[in-house]
C-alpha positions in Angstrom: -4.9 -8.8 -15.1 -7.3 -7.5 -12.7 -6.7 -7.5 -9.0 -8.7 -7.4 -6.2 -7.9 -4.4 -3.7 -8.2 -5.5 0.3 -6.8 -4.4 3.0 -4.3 -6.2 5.4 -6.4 -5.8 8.4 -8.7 -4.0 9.8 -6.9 -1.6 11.7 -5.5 0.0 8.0 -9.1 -0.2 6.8 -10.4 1.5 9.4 -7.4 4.1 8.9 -8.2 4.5 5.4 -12.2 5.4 6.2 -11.4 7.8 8.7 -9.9 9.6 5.8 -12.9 10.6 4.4 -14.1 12.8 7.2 -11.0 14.0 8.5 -9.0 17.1 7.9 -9.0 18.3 4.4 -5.4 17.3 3.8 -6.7 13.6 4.7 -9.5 13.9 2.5 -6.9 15.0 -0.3 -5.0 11.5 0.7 -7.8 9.5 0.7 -9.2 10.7 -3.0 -5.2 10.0 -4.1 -5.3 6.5 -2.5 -8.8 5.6 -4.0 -7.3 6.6 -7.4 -3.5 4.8 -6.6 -6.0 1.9 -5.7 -7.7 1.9 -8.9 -4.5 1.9 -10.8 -3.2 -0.8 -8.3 -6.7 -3.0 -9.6 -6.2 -2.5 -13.6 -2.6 -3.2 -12.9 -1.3 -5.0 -9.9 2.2 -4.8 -11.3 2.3 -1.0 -11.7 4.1 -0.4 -8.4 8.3 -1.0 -8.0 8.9 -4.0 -6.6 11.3 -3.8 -3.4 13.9 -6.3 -3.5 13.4 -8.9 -0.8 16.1 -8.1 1.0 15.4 -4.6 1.5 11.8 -5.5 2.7 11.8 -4.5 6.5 12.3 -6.8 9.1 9.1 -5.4 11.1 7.2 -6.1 7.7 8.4 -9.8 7.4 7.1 -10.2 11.4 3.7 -8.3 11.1 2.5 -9.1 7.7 4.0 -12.6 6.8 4.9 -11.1 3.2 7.5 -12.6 0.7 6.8 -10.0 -1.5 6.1 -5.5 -1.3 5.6 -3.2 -3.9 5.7 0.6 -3.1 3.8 3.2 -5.5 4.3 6.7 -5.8 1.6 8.9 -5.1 0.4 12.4 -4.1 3.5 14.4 -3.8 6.1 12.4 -2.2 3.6 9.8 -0.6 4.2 6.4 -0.6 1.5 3.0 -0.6 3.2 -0.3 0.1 1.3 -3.2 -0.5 1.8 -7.0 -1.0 0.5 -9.1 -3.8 -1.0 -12.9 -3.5 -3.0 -15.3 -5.3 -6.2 -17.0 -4.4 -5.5 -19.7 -7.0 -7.4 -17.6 -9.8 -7.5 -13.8 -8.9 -4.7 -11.7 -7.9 -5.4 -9.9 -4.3 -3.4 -6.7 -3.9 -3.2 -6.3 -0.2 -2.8 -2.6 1.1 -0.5 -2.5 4.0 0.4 1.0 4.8 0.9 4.5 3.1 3.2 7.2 4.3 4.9 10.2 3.5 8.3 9.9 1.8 10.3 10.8 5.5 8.6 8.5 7.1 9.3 5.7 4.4 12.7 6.6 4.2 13.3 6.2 8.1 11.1 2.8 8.1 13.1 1.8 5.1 16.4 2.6 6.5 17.6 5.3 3.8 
């Protein structure tokens, strides 16, 4: 099933634009996140699951979420994002990306 690829707010779009003209090791993440996203679209499920009671407390405040999925990408980068329903499309939310240290610390590993 296809899925629809938004952003949580507009804060992480913004982020995610900003990409394209930064640095060139941004504009290497931001080519890797358009492709992680069009996996994500083709198939929502392709990310691991994190157990719910692994998903941080800080994500459970900010984002309201019942449910994360991290995938791997680019080296040892990481894309969380949350999946919901509009009743007949699946809408894979994009709520962060970071580099394996800093998921590890946010993640409590």
């Amino acid at each position: 099933m296809n899925a629809s690829i938004c952003f949580f707010d507009e804060r992480i779009k913004t982020t995610f634009l900003s990409l394209a003209s930064s640095a060139e090791e941004d504009r290497r993440i931001h080519a890797h996140l358009n492709a992680a996203f069009d996996v994500i679209a083709r198939d929502s499920f392709c990310g691991i699951q994190v157990p719910k009671r692994l998903i941080p407390k800080s994500y459970l405040a900010t984002y309201g979420i019942d449910n994360l999925w991290k995938y791997n990408f680019h080296k040892s980068w990481r894309l969380m994002y949350s999946l919901a329903s509009d009743g007949e499309n699946v809408i894979a939310l994009i709520i962060e990306w970071l580099p394996h240290k800093e998921y590890e610390r946010r993640f409590g590993y």
